[in-house]
C-alpha positions in Angstrom: -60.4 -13.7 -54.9 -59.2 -16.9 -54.0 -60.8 -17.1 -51.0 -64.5 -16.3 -52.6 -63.4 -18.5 -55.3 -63.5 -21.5 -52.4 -66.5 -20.8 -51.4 -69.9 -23.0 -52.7 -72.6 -21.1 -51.4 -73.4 -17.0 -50.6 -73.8 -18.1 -46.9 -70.3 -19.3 -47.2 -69.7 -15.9 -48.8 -71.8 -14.1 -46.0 -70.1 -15.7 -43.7 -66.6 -15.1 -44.8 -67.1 -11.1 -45.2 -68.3 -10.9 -42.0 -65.1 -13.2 -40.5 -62.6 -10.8 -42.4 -64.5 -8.1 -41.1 -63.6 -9.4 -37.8 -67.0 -8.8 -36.5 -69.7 -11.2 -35.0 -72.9 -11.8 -36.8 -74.7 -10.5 -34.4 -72.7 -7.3 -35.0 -73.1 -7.0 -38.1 -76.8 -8.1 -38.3 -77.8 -5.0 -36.2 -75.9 -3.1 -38.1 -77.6 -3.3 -40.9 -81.0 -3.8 -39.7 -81.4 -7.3 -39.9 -82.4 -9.6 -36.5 -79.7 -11.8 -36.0 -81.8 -15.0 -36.6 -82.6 -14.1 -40.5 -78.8 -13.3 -41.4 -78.1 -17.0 -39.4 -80.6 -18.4 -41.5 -78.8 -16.2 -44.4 -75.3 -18.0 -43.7 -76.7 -21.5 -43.1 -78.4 -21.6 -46.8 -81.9 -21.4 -45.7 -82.2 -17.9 -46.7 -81.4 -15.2 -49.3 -79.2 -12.4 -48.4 -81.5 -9.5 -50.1 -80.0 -8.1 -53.0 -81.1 -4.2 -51.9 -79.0 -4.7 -48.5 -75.7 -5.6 -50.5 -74.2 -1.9 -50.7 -75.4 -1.9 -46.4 -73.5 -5.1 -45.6 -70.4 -4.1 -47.5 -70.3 -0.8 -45.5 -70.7 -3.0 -42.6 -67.9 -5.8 -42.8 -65.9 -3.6 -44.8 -65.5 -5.5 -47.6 -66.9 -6.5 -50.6 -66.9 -10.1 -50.4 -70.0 -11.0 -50.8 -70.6 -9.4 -54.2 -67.2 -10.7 -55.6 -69.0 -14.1 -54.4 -72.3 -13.5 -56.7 -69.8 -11.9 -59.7 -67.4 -15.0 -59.6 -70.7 -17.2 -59.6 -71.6 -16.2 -63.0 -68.5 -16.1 -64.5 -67.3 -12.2 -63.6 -64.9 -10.5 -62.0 -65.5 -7.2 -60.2 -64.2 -3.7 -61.1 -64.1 -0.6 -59.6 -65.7 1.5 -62.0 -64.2 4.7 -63.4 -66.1 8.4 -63.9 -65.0 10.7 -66.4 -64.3 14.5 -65.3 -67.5 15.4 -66.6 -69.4 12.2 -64.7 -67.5 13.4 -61.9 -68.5 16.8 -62.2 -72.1 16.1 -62.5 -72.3 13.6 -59.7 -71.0 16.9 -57.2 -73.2 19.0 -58.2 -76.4 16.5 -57.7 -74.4 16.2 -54.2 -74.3 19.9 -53.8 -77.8 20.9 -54.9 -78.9 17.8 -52.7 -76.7 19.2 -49.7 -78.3 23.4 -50.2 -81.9 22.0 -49.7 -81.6 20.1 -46.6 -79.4 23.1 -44.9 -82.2 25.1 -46.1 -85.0 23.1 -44.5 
């Protein structure tokens, strides 16, 4: 957290998950589907990083520094958020059901 806390702007926070990550943008632009000229346009401010490509960049850098970035921004902290057995229990058995109709296609 300290280090998001430093930084000013989500290309700064773009930019540092992809550095801890160890990875070069280019890397992780075609990872997630992105040319490597819009995520440099992302990092240098003149850009947005799209909010429906936040859960495919974490995956990517392996982190989830950008979104800590946007939560500390307004004031948040993030949490990792807790199921109950039942919310658990539920959640498999959408995952199951989903899993018996594509081996049956």
């Amino acid at each position: 957290m300290h280090l998001v806390g430093l930084c000013r702007t989500s290309g700064d926070a773009v930019l540092l998950a992809i550095r801890v990550a160890k990875k070069s943008q280019r890397q992780v632009a075609n990872d997630i589907g992105m040319e490597p000229a819009q995520l440099s346009r992302i990092i240098s401010g003149n850009a947005h990083m799209p909010a429906d490509m936040a859960l495919c960049f974490a995956r990517a850098v392996r982190n989830w520094g950008w979104q800590q970035w946007v939560a500390h921004s307004c004031g948040m902290d993030m949490v990792p958020r807790t199921e109950s057995a039942e919310e658990k229990l539920a959640r498999l058995e959408a995952e199951n059901a989903e899993l018996r109709m594509r081996a049956a296609a």
